[in-house]
Each structure stands twice: as C-alpha cells, then as structure tokens.
C-alpha atoms as an extended CHARMM CRD file, in Angstrom:
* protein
*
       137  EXT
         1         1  UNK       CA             30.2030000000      133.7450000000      151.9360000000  PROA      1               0.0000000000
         2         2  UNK       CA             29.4020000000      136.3110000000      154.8350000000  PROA      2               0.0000000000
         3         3  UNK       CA             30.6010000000      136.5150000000      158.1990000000  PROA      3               0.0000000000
         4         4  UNK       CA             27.2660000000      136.0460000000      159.0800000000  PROA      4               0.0000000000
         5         5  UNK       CA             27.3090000000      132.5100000000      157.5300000000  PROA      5               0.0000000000
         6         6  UNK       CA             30.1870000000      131.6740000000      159.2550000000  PROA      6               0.0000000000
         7         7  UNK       CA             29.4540000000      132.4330000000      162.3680000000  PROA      7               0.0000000000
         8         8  UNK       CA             30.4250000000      129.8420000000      165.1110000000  PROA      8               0.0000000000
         9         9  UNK       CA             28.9000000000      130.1970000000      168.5250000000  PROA      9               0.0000000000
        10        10  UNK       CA             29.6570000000      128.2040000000      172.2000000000  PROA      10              0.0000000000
        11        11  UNK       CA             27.4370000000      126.2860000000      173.9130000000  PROA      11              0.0000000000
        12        12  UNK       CA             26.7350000000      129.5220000000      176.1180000000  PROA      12              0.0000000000
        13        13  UNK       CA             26.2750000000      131.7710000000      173.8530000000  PROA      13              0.0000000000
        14        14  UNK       CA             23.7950000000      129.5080000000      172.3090000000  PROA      14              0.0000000000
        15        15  UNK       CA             21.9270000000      129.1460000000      175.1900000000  PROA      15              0.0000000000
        16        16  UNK       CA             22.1850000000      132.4820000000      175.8640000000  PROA      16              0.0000000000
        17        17  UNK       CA             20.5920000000      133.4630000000      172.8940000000  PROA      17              0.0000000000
        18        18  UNK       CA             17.7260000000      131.3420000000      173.1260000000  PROA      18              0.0000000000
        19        19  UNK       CA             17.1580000000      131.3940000000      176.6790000000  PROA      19              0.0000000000
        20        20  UNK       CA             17.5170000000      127.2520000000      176.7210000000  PROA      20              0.0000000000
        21        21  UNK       CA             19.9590000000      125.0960000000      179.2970000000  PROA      21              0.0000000000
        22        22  UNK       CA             23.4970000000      124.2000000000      178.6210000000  PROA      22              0.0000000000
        23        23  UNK       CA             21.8170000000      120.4620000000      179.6150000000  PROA      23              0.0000000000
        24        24  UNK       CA             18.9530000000      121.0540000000      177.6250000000  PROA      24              0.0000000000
        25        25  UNK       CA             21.0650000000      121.7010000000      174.2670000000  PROA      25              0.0000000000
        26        26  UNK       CA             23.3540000000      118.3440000000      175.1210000000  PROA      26              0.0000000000
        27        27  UNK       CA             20.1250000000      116.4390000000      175.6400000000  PROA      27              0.0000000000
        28        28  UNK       CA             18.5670000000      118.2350000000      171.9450000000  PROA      28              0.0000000000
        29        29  UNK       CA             22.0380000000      116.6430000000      169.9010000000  PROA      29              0.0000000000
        30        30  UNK       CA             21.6790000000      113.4540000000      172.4010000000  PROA      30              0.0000000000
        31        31  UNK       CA             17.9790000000      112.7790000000      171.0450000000  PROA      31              0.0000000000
        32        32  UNK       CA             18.5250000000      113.7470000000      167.5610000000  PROA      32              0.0000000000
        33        33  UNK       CA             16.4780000000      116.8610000000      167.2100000000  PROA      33              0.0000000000
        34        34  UNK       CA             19.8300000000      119.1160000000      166.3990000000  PROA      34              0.0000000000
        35        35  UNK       CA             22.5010000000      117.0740000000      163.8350000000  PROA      35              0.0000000000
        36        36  UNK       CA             25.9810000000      116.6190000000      165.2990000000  PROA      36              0.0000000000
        37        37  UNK       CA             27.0690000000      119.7480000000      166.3790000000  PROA      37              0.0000000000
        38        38  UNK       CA             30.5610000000      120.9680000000      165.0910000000  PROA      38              0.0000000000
        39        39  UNK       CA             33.4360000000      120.9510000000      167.4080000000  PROA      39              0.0000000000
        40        40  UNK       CA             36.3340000000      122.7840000000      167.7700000000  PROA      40              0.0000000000
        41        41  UNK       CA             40.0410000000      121.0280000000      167.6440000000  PROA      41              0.0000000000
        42        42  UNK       CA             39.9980000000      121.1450000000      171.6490000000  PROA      42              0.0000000000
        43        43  UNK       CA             36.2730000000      119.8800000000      171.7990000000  PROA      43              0.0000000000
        44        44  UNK       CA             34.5600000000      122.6340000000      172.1610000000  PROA      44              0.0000000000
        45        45  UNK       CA             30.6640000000      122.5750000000      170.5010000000  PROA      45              0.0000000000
        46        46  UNK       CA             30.6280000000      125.2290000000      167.7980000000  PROA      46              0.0000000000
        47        47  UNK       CA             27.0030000000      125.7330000000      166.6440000000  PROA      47              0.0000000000
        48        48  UNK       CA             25.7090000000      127.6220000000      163.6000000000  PROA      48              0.0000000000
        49        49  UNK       CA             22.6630000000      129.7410000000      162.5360000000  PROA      49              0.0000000000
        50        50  UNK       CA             21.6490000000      126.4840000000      161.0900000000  PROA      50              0.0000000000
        51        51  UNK       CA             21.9550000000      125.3810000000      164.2850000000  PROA      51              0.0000000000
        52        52  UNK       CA             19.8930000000      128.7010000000      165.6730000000  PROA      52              0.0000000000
        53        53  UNK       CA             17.4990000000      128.3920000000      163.2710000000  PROA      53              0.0000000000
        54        54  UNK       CA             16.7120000000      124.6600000000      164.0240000000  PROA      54              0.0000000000
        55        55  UNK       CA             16.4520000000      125.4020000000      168.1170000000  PROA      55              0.0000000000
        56        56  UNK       CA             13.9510000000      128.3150000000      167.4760000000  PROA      56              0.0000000000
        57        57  UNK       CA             11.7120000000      125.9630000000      165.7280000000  PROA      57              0.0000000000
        58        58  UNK       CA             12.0660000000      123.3570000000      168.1470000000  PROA      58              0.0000000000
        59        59  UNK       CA             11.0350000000      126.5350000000      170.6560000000  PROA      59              0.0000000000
        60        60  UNK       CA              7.8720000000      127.7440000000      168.6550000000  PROA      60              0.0000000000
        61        61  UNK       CA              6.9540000000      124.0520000000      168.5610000000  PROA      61              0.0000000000
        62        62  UNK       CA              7.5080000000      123.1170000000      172.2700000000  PROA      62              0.0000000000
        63        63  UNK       CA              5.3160000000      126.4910000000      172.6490000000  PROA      63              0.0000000000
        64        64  UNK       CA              2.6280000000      124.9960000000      170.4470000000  PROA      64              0.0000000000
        65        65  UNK       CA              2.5840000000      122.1010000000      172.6700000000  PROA      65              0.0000000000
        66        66  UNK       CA              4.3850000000      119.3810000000      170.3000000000  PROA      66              0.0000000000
        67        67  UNK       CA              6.3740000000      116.5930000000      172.1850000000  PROA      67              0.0000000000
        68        68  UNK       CA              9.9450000000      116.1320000000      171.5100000000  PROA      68              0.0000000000
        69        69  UNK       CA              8.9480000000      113.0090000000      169.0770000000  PROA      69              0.0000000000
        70        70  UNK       CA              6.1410000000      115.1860000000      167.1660000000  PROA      70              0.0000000000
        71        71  UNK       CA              8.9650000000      118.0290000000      167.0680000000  PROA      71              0.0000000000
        72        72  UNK       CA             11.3680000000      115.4680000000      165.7210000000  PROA      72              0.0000000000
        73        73  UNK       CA              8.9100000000      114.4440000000      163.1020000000  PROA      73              0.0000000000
        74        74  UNK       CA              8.0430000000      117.7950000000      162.1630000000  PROA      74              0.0000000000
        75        75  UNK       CA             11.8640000000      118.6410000000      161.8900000000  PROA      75              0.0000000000
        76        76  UNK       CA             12.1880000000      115.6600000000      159.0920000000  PROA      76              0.0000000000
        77        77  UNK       CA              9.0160000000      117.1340000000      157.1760000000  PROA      77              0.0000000000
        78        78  UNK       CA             10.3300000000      120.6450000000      157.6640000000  PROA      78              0.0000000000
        79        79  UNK       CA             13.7980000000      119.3180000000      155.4700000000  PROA      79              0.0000000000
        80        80  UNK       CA             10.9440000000      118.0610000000      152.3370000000  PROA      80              0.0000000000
        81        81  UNK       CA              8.2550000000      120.3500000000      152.9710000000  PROA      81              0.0000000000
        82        82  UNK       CA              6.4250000000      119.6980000000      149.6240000000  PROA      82              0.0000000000
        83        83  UNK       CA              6.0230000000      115.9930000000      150.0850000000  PROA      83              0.0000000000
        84        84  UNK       CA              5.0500000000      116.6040000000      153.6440000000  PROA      84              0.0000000000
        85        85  UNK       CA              2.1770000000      118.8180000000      153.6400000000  PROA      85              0.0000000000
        86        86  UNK       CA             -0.7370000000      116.0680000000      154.2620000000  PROA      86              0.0000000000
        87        87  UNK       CA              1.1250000000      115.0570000000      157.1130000000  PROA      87              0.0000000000
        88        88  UNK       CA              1.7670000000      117.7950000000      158.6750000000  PROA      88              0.0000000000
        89        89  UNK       CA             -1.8050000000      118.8460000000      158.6190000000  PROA      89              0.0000000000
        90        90  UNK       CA             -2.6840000000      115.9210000000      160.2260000000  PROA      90              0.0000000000
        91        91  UNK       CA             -0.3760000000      116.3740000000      162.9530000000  PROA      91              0.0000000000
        92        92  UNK       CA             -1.5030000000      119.6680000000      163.6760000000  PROA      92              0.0000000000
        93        93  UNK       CA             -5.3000000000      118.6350000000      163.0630000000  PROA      93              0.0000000000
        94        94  UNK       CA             -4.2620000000      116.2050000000      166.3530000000  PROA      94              0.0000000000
        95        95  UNK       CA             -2.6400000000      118.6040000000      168.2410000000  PROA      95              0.0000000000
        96        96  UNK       CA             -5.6860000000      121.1530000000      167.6500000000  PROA      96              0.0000000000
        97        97  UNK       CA             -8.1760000000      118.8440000000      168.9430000000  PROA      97              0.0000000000
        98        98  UNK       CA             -5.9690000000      117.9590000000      171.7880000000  PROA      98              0.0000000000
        99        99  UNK       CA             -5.7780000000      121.9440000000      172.4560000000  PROA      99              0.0000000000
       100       100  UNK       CA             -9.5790000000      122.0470000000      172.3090000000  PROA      100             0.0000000000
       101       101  UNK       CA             -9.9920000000      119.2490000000      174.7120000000  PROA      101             0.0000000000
       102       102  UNK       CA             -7.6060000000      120.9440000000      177.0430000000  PROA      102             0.0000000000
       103       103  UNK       CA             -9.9630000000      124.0870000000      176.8340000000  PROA      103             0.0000000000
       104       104  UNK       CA            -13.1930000000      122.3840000000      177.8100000000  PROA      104             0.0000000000
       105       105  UNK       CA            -11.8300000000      120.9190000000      180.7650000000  PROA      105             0.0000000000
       106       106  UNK       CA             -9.8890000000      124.4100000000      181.8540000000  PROA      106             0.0000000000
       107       107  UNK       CA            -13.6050000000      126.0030000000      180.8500000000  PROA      107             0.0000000000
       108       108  UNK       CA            -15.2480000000      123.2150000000      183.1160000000  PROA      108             0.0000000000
       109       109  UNK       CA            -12.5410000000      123.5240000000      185.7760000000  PROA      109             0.0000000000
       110       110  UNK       CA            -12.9200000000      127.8220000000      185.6330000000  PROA      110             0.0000000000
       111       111  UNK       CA            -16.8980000000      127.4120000000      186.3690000000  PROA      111             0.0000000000
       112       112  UNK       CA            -16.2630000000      124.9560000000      189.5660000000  PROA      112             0.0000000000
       113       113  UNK       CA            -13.6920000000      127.1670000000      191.0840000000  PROA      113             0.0000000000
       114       114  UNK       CA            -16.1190000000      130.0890000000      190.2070000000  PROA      114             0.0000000000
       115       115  UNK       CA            -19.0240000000      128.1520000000      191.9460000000  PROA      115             0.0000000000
       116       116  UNK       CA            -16.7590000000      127.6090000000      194.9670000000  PROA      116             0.0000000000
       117       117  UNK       CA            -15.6010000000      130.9640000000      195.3700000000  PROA      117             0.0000000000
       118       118  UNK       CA            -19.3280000000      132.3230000000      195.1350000000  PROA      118             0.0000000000
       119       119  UNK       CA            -20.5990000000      129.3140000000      197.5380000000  PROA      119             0.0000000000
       120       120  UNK       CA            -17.8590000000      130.5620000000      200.1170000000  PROA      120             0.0000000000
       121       121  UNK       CA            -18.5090000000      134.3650000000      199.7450000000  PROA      121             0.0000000000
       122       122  UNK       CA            -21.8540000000      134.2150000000      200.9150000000  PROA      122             0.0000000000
       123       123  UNK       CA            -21.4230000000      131.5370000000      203.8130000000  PROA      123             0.0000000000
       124       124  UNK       CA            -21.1940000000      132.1670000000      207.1900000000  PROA      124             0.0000000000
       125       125  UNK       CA            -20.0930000000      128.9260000000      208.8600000000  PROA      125             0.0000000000
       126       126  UNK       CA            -17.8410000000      126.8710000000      207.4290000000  PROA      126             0.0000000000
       127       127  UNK       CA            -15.3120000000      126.6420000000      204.2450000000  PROA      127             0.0000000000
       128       128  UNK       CA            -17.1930000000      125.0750000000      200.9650000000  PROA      128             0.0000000000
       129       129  UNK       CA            -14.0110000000      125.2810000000      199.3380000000  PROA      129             0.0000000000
       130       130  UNK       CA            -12.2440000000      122.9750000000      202.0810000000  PROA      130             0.0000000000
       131       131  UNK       CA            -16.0160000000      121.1270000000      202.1450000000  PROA      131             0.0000000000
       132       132  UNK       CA            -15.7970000000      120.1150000000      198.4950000000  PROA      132             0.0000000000
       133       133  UNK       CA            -12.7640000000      118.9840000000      198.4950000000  PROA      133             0.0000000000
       134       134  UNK       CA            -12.5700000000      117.0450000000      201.3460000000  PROA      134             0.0000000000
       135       135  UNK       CA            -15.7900000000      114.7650000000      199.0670000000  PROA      135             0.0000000000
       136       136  UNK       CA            -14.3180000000      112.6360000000      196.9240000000  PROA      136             0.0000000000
       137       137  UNK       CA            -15.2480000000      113.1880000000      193.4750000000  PROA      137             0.0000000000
C-alpha cells in the first residue's frame, strides 16, 4: 500500500483542507454522515482520504442544495450505486423542481424590485420603495 493510502490527518488539517469547522466535522461523525472516525492512542481523530473523499461529497451536495438527511441518503446509495440508480433520480428529479420553484419566485421577486427601482427613479416626491413596503401585501 502507498503512503498516500495511509495517510492520517487531524481534525485541523481536515478542516483545513476542506475549508469546513472543527464543530462542523464533530457534528458530520455525531449525525452519521462520516463513519467513526479513527483515533489515535491519546484520542486524537485521525481521518483518511476515505474520510476526504466522503466530506467533499457531502460539500458538492450541500452546494447542490441537499439537506443533511437527503445527503445521508445519498451517501448509503453512493456505497450500492447499481441498485440505487431509480432512487437517486428521483431524489434529484425533487430537488430539480424544488430549484425551479426557487427560480420563479427569485424571477418574480427580480421584476418587483426592478419595478420599484424604476417607480422611484422617476418620482419626485416621495419614496415608492418605502411606499410599497409600508402596504401590506
């Protein structure tokens, strides 16, 4: 086996490396989404590019706008790929429609502020901006 196999890093190094909280990687072994995490004889967590290699898809995932329980599931399909295919799709078939909902209310949201910031260029007297949302919706 390589060195590179047997690598062991510290929690710091770790989150170093991916740019994640010392916290954040306790709270990732608390909830299950990393196994068990090694320790050294005085205690000390000892992670692995196993380890690495799990965080950065629990990263891409978080990214893609997965919750930790959607991540967690994903992480058990990601161990049997082949018999997890059909759900997997449908996960991300939810998550894509949840994206596209997202995106018609930012589009909505970007042609009100748009209105307002017209309506209160070419006023005089007055703040439609401050108007609007002092009205209750």
């Amino acid at each position: 086996m390589s060195d590179h196999h047997q690598s062991r890093f510290r929690i710091g190094e770790v989150a170093h490396l991916t740019g994640l909280s010392v916290d954040t990687l306790r709270y990732y072994e608390k909830i299950k989404l990393l196994r068990p995490v090694g320790r050294s004889l005085s205690g000390v967590r000892l992670y692995d590019h196993h380890d690495l290699s799990r965080l950065r898809f629990v990263q891409r995932a978080k990214a893609m706008k997965f919750s930790l329980e959607e991540i967690a599931r994903l992480l058990e399909m990601r161990e049997d790929p082949q018999h997890a295919r059909d759900e997997v799709r449908e996960l991300t078939h939810q998550k894509l429609a949840e994206v596209e909902n997202q995106m018609k209310a930012l589009e909505t949201l970007r042609r009100e502020l748009t209105l307002l910031v017209n309506l209160c260029h070419g006023t005089r007297d007055g703040c439609p901006i401050i108007e609007d949302l002092d009205n209750p919706a």
